[in-house]
PDB file of N, CA, C and O in Angstrom:
ATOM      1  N   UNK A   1      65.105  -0.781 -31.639  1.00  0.00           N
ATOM      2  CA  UNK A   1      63.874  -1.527 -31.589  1.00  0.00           C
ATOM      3  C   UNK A   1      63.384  -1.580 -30.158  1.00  0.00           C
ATOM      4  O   UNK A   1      64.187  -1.956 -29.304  1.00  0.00           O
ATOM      5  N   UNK A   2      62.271  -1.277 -29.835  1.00  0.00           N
ATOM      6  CA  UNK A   2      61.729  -1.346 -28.635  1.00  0.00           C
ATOM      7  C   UNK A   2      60.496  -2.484 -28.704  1.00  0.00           C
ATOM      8  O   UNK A   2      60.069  -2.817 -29.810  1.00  0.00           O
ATOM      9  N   UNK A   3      59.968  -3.037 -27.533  1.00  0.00           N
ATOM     10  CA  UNK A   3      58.588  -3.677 -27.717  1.00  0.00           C
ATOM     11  C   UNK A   3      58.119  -3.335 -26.036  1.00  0.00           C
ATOM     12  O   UNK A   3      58.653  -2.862 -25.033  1.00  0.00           O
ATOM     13  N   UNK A   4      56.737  -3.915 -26.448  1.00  0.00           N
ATOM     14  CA  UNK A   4      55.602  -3.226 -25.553  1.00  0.00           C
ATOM     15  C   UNK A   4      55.379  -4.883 -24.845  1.00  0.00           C
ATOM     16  O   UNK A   4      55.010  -5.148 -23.701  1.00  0.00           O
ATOM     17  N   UNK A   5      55.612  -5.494 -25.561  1.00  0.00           N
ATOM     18  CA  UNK A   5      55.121  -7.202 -25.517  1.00  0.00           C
ATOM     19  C   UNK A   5      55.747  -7.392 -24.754  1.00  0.00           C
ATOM     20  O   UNK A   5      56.974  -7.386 -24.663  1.00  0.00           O
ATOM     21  N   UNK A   6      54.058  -7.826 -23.300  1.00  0.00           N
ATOM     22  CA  UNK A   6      54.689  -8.443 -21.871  1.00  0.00           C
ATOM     23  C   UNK A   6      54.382  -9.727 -21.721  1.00  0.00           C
ATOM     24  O   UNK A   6      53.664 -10.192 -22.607  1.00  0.00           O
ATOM     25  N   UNK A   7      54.774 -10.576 -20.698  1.00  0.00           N
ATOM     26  CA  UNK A   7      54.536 -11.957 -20.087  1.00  0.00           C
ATOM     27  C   UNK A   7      54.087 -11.378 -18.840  1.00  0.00           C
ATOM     28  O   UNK A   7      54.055 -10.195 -18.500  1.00  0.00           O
ATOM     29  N   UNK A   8      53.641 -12.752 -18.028  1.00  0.00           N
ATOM     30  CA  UNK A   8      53.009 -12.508 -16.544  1.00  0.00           C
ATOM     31  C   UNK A   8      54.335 -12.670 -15.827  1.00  0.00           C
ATOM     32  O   UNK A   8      54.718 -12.020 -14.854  1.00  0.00           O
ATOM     33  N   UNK A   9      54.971 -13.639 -16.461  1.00  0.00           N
ATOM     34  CA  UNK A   9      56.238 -13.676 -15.535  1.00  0.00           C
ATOM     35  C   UNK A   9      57.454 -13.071 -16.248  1.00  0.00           C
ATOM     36  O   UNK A   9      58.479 -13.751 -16.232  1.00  0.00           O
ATOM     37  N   UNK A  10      57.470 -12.302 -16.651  1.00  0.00           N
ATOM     38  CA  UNK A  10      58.496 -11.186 -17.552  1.00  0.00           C
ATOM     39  C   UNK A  10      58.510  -9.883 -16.746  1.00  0.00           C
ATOM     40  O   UNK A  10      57.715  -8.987 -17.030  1.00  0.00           O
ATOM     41  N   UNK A  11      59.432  -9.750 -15.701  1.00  0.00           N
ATOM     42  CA  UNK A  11      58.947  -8.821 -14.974  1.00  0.00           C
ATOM     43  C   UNK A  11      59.994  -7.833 -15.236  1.00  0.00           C
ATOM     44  O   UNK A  11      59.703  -6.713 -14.817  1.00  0.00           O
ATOM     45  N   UNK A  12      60.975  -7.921 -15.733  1.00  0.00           N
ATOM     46  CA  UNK A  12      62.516  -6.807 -16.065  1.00  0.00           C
ATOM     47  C   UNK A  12      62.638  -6.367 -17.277  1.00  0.00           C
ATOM     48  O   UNK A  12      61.961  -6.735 -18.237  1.00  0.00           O
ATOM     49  N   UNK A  13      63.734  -5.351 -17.283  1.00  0.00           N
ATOM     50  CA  UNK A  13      63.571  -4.657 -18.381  1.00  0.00           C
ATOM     51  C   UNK A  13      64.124  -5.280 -19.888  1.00  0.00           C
ATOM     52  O   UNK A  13      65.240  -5.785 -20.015  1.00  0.00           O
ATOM     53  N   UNK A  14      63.069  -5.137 -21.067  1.00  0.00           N
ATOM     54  CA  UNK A  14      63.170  -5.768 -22.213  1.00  0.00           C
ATOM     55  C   UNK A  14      64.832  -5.244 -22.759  1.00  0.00           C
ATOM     56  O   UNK A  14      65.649  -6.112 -23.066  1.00  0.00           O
ATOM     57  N   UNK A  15      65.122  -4.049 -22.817  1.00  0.00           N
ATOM     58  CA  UNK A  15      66.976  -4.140 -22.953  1.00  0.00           C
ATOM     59  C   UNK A  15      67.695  -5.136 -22.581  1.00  0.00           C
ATOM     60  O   UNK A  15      68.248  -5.759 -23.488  1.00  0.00           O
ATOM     61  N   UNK A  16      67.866  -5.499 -21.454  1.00  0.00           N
ATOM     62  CA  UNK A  16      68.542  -6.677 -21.021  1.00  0.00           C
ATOM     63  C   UNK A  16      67.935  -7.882 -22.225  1.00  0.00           C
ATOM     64  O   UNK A  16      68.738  -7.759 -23.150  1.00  0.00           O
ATOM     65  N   UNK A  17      67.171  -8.690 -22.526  1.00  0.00           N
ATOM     66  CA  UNK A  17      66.458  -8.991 -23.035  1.00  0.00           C
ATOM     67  C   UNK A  17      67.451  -8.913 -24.556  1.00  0.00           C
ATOM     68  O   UNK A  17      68.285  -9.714 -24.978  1.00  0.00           O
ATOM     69  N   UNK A  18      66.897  -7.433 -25.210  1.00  0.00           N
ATOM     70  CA  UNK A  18      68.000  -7.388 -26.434  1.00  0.00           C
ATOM     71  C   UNK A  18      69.043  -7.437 -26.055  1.00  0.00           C
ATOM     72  O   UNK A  18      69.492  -8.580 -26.144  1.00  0.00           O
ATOM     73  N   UNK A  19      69.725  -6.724 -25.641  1.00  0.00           N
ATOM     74  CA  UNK A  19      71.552  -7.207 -25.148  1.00  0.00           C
ATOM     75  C   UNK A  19      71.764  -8.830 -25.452  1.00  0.00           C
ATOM     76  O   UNK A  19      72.563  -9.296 -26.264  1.00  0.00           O
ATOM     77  N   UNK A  20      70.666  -9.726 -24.427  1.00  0.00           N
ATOM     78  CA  UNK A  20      71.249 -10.950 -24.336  1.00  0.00           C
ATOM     79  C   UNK A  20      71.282 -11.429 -25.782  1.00  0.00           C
ATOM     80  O   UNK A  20      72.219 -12.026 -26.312  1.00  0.00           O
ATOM     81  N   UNK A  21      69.960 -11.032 -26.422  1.00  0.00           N
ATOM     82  CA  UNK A  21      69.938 -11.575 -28.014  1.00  0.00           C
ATOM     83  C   UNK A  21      70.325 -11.386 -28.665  1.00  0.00           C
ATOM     84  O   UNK A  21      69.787 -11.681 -29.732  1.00  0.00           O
ATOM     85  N   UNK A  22      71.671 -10.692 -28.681  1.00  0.00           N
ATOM     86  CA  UNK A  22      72.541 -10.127 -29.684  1.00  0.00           C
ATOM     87  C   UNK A  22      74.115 -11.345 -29.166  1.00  0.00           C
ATOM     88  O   UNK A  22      75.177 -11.346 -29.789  1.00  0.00           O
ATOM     89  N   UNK A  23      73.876 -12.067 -28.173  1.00  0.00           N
ATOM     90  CA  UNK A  23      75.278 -12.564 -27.722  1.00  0.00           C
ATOM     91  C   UNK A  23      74.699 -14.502 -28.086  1.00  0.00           C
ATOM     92  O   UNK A  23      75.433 -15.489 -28.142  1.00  0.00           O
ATOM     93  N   UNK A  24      73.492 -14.446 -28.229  1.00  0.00           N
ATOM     94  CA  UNK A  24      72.947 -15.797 -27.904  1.00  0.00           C
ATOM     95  C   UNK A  24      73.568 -16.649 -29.048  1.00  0.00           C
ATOM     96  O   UNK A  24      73.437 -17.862 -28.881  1.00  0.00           O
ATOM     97  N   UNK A  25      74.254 -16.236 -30.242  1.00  0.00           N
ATOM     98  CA  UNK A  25      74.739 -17.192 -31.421  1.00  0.00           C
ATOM     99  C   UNK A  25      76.022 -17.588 -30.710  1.00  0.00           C
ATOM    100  O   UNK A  25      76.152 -18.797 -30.520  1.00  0.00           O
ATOM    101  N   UNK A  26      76.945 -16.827 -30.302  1.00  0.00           N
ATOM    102  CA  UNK A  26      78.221 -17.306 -29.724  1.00  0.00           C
ATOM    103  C   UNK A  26      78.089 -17.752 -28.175  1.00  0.00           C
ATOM    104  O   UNK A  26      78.957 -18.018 -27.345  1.00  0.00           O
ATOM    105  N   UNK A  27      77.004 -17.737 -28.115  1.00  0.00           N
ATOM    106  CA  UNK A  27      76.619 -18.489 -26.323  1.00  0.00           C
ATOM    107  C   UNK A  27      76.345 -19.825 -27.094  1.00  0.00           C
ATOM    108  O   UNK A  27      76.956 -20.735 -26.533  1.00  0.00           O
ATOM    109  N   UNK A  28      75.793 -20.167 -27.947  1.00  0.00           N
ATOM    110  CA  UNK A  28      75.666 -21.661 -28.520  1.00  0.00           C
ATOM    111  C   UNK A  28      76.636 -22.656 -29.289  1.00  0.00           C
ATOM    112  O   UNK A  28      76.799 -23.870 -29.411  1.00  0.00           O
ATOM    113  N   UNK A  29      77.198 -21.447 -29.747  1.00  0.00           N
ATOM    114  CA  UNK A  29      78.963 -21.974 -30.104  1.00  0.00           C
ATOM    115  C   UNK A  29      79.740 -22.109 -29.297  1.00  0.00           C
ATOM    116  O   UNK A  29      80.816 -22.695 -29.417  1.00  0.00           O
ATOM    117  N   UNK A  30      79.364 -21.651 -28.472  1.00  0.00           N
ATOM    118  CA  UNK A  30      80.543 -21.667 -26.919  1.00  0.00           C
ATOM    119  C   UNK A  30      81.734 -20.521 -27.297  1.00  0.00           C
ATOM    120  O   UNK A  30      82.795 -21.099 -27.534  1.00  0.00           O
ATOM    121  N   UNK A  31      81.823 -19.255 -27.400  1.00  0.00           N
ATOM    122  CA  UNK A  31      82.508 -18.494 -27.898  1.00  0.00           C
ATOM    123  C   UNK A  31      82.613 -17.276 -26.826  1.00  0.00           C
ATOM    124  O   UNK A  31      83.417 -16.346 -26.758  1.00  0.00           O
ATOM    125  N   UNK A  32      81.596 -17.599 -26.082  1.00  0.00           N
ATOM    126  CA  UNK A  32      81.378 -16.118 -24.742  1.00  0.00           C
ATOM    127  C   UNK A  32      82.312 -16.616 -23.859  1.00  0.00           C
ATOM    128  O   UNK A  32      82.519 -17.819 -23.703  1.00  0.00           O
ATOM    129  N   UNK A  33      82.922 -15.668 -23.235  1.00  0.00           N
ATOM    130  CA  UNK A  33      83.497 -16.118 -21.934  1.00  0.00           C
ATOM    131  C   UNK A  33      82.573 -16.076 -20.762  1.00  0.00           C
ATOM    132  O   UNK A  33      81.512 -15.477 -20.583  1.00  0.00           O
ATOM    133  N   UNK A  34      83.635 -17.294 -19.635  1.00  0.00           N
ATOM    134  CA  UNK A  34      82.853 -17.392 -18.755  1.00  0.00           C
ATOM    135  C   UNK A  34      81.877 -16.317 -17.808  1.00  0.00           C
ATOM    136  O   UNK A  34      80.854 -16.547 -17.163  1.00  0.00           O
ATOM    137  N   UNK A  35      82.446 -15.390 -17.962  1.00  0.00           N
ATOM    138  CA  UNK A  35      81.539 -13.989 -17.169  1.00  0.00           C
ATOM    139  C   UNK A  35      80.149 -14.189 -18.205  1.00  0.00           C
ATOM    140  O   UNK A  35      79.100 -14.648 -17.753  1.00  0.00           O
ATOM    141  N   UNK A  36      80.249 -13.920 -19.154  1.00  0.00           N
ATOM    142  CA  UNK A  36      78.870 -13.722 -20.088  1.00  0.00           C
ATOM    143  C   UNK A  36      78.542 -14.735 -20.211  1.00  0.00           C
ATOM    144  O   UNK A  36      77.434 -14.371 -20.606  1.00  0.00           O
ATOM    145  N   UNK A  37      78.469 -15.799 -20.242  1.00  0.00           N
ATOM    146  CA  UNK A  37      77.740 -17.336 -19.562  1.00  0.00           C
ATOM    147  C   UNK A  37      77.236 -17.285 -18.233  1.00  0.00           C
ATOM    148  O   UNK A  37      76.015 -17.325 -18.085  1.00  0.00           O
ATOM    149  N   UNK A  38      77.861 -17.217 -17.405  1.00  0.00           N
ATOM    150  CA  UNK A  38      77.236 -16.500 -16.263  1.00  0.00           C
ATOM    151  C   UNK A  38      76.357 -15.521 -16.123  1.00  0.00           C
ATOM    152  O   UNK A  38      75.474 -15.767 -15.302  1.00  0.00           O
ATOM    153  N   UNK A  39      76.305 -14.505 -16.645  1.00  0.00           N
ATOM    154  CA  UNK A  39      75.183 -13.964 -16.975  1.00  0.00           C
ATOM    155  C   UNK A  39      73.744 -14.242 -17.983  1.00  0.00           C
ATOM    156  O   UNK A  39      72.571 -13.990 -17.706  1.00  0.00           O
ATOM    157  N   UNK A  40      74.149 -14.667 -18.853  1.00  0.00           N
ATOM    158  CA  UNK A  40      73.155 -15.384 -20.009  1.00  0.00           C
ATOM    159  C   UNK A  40      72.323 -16.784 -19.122  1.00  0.00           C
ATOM    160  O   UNK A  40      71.194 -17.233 -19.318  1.00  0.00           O
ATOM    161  N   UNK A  41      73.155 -17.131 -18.325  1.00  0.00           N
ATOM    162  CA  UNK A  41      72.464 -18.549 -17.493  1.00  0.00           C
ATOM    163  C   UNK A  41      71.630 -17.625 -16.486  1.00  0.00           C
ATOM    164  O   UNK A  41      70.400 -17.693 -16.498  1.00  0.00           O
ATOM    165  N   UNK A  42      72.139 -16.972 -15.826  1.00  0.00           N
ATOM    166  CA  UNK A  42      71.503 -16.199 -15.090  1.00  0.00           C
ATOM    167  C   UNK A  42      70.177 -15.357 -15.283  1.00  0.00           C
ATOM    168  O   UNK A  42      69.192 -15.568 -14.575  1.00  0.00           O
ATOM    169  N   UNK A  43      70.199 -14.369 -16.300  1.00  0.00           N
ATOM    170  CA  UNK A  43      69.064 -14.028 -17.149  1.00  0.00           C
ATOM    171  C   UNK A  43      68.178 -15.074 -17.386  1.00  0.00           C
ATOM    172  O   UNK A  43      66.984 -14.895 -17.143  1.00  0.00           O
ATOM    173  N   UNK A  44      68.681 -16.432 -17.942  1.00  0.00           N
ATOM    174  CA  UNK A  44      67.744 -17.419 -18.680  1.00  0.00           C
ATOM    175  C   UNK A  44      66.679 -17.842 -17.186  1.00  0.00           C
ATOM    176  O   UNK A  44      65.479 -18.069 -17.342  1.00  0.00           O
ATOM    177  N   UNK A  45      67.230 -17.883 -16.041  1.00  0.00           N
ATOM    178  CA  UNK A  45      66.764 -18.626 -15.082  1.00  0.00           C
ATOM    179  C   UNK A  45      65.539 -17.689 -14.480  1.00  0.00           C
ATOM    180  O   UNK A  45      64.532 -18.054 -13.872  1.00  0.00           O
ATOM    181  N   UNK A  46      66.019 -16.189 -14.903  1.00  0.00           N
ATOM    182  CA  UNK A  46      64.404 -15.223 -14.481  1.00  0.00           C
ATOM    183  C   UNK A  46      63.854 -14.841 -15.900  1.00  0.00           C
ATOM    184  O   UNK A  46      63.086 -13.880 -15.858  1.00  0.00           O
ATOM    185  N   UNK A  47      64.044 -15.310 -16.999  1.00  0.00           N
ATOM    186  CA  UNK A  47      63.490 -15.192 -18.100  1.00  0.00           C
ATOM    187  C   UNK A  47      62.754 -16.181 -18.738  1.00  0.00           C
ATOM    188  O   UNK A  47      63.396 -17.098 -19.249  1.00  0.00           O
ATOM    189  N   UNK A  48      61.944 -16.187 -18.792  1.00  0.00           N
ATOM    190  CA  UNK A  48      61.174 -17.373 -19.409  1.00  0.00           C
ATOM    191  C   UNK A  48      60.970 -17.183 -21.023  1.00  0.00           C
ATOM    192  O   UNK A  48      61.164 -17.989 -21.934  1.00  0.00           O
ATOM    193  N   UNK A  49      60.573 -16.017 -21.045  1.00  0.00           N
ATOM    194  CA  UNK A  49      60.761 -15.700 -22.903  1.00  0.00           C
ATOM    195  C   UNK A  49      62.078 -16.054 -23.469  1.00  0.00           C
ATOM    196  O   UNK A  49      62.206 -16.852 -24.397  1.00  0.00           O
ATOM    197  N   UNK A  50      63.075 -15.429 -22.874  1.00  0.00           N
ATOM    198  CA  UNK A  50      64.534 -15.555 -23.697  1.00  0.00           C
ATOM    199  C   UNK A  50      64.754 -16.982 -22.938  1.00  0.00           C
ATOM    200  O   UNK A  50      65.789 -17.393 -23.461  1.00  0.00           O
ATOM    201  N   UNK A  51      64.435 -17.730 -22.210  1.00  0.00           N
ATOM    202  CA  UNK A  51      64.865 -19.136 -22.194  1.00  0.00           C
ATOM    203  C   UNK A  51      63.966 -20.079 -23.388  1.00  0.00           C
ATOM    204  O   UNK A  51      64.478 -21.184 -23.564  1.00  0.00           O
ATOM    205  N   UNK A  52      62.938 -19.860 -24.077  1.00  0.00           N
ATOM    206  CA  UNK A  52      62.488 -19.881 -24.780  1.00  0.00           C
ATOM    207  C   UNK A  52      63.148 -19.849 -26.442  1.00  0.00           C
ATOM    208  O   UNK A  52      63.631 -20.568 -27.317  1.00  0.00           O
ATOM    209  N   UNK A  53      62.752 -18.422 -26.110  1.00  0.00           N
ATOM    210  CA  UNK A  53      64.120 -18.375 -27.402  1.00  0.00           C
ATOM    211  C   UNK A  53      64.983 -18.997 -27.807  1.00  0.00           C
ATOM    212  O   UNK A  53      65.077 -19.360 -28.980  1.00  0.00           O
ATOM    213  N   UNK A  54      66.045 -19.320 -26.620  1.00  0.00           N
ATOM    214  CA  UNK A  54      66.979 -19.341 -26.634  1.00  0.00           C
ATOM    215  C   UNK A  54      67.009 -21.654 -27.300  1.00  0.00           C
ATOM    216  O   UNK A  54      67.683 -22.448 -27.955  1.00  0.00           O
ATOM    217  N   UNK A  55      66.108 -21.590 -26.704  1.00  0.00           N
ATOM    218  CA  UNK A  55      65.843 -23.417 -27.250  1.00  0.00           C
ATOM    219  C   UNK A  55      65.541 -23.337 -28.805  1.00  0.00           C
ATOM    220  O   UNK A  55      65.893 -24.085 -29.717  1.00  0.00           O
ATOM    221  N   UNK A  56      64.695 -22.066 -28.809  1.00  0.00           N
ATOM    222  CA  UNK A  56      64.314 -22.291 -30.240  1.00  0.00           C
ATOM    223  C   UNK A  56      65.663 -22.309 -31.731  1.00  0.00           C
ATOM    224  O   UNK A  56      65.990 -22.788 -32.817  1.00  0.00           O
ATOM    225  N   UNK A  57      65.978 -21.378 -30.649  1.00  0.00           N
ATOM    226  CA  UNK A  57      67.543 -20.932 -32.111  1.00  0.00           C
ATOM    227  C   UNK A  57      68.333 -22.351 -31.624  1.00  0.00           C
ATOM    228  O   UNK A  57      68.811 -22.928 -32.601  1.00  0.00           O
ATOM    229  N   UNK A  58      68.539 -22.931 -30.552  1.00  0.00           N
ATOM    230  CA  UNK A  58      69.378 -24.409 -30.257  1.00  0.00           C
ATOM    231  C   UNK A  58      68.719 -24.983 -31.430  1.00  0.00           C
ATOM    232  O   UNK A  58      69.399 -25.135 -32.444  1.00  0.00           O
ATOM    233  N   UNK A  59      67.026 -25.448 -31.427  1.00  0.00           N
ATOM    234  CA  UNK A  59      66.770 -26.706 -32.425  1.00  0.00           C
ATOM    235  C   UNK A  59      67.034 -26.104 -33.787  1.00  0.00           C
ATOM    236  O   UNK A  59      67.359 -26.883 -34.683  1.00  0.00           O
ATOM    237  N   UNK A  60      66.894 -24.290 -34.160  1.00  0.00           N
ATOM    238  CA  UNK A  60      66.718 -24.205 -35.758  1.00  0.00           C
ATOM    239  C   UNK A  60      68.605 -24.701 -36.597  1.00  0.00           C
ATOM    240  O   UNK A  60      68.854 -25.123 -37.727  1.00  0.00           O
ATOM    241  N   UNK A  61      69.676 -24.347 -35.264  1.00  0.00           N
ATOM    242  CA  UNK A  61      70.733 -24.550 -35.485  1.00  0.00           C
ATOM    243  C   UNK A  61      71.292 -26.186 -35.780  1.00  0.00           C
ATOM    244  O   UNK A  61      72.222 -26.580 -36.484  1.00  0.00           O
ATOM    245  N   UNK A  62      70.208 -27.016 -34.843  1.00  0.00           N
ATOM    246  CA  UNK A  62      70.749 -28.291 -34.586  1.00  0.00           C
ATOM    247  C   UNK A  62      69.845 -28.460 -36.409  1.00  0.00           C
ATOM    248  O   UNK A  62      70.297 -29.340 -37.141  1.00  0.00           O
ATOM    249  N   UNK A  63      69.145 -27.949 -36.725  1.00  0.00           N
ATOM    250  CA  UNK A  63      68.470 -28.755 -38.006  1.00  0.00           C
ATOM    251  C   UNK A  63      69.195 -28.103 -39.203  1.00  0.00           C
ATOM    252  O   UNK A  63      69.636 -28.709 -40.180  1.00  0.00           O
ATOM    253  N   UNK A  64      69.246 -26.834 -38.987  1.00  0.00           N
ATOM    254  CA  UNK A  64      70.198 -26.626 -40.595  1.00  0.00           C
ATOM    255  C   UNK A  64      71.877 -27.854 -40.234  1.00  0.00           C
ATOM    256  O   UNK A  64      72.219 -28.796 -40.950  1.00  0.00           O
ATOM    257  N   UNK A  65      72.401 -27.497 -39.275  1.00  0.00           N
ATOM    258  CA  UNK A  65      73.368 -28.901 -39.535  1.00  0.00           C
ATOM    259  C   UNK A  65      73.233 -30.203 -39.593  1.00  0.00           C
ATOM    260  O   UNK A  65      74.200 -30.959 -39.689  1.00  0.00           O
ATOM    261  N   UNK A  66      71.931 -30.619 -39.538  1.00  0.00           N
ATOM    262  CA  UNK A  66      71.533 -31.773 -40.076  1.00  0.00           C
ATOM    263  C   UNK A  66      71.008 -32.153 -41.500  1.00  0.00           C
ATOM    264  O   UNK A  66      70.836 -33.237 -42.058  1.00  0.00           O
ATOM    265  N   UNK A  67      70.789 -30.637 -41.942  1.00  0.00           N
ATOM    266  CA  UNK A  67      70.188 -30.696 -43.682  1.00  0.00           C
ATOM    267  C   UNK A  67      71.604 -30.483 -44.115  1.00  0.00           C
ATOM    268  O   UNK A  67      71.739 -31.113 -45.164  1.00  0.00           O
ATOM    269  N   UNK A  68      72.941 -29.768 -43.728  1.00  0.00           N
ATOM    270  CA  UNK A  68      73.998 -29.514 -43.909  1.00  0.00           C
ATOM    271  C   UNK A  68      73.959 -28.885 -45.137  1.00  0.00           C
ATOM    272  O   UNK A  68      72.832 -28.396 -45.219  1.00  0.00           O
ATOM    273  N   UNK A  69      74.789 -28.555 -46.454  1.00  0.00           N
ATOM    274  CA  UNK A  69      74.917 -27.855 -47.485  1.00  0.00           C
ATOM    275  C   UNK A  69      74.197 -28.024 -48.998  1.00  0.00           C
ATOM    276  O   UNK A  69      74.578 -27.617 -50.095  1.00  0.00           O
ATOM    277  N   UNK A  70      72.979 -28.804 -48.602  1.00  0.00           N
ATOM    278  CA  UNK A  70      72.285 -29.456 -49.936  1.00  0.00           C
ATOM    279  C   UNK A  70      71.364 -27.638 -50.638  1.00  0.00           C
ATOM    280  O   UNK A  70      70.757 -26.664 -50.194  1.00  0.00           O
ATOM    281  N   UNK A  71      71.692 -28.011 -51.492  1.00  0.00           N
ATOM    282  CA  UNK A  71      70.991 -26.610 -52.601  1.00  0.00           C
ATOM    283  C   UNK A  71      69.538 -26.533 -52.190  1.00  0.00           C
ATOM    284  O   UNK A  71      68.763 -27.468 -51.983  1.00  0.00           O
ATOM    285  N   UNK A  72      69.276 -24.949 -52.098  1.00  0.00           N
ATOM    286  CA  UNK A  72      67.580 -25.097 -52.262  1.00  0.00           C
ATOM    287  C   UNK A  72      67.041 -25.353 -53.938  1.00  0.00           C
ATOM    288  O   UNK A  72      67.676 -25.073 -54.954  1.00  0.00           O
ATOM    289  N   UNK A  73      65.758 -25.932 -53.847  1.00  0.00           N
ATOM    290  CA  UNK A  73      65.220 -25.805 -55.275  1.00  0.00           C
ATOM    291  C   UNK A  73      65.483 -24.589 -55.633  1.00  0.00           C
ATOM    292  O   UNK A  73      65.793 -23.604 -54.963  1.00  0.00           O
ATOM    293  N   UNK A  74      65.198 -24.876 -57.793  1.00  0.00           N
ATOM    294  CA  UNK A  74      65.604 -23.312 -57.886  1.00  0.00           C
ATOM    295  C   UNK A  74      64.068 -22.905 -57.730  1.00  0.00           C
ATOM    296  O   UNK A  74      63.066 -23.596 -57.542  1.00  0.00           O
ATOM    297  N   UNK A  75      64.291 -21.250 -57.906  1.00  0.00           N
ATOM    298  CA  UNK A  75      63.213 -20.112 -57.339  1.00  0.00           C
ATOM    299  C   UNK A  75      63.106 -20.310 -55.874  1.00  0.00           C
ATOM    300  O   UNK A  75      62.982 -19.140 -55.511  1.00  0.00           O
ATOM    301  N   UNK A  76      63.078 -20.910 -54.972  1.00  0.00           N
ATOM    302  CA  UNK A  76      62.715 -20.707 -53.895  1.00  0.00           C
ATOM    303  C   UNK A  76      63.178 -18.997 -52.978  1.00  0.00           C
ATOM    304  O   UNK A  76      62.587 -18.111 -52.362  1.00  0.00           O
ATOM    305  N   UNK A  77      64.714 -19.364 -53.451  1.00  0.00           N
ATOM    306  CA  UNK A  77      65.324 -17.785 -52.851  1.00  0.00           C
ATOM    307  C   UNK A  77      64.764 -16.423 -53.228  1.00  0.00           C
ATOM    308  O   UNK A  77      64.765 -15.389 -52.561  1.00  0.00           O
ATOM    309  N   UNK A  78      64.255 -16.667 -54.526  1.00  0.00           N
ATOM    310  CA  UNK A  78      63.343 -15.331 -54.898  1.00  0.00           C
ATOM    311  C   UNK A  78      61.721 -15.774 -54.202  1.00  0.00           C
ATOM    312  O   UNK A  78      61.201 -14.806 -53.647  1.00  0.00           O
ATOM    313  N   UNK A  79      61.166 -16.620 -54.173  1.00  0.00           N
ATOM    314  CA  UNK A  79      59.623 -16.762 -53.921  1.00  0.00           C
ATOM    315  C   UNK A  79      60.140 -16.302 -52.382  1.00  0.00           C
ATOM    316  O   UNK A  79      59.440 -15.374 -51.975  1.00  0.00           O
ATOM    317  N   UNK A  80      61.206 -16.717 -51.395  1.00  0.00           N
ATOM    318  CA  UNK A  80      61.470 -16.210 -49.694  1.00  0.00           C
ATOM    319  C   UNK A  80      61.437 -14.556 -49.574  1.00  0.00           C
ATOM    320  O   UNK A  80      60.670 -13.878 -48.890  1.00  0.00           O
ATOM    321  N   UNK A  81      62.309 -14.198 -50.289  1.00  0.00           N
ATOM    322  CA  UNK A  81      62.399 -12.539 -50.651  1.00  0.00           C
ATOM    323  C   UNK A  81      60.868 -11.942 -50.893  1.00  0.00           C
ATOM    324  O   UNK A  81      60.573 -10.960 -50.213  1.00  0.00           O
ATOM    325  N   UNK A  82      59.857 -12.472 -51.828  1.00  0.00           N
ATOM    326  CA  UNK A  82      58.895 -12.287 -51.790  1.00  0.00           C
ATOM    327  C   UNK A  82      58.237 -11.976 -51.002  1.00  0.00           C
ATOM    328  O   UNK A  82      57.677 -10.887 -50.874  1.00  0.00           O
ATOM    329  N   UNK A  83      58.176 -13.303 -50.038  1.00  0.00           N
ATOM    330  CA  UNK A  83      57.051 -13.803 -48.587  1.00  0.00           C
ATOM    331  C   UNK A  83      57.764 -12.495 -47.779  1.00  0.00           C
ATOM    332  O   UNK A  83      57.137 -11.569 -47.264  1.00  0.00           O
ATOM    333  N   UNK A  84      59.037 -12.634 -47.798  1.00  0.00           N
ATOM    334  CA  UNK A  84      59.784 -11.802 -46.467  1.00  0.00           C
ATOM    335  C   UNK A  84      58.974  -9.919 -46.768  1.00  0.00           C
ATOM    336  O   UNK A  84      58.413  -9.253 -45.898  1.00  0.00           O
ATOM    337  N   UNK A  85      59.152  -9.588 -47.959  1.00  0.00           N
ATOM    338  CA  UNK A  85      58.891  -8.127 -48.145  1.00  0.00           C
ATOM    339  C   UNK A  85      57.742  -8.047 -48.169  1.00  0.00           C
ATOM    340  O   UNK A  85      57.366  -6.885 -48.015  1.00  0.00           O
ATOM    341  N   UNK A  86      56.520  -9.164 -48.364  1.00  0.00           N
ATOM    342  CA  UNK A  86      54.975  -8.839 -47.688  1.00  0.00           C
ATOM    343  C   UNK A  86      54.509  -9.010 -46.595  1.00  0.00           C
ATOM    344  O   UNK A  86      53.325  -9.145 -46.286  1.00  0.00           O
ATOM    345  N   UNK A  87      55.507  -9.013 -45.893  1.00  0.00           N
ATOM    346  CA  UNK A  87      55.771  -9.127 -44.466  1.00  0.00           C
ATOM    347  C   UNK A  87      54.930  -7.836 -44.123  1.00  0.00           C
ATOM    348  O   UNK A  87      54.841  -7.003 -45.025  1.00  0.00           O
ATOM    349  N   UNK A  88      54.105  -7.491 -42.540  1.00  0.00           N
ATOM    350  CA  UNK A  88      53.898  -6.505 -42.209  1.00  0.00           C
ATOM    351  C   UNK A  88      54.772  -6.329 -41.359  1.00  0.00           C
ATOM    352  O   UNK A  88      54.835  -5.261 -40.750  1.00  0.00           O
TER     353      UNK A  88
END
């Protein structure tokens, strides 16, 4: 996956960028070691997009463990599959 999508203050290369977003679930679990915390803090501090991000997946995580294991209505999982594949 590549993207073209810049910021004014996004000045480095979007790889770094994916790399970090592939480590950011076990950077929130606390599962990286200290070298790759160090780096992920580091990135975050000249990144403004992936520091971004990176809050966003904190609150979506902090709210599914606050809804914790309650059932969705039924159909919903097929009407999501739906929305998701008319996706462009």
């Amino acid at each position: 996956m590549t993207t073209n999508h810049t910021h004014p203050d996004h000045k480095h290369d979007h790889k770094a960028c994916l790399e970090l977003f592939a480590k950011l679930s076990e950077y929130i679990d606390g599962e990286t070691d200290e070298v790759t915390c160090e780096a992920i803090r580091a990135h975050m501090e000249a990144c403004p997009c992936c520091t971004t991000c990176l809050e966003t997946l904190k609150r979506t995580v902090g709210f599914c463990e606050e809804v914790g294991d309650e059932p969705v209505p039924p159909g919903f999982s097929k009407k999501l599959r739906e929305a998701l594949s008319n996706m462009p």
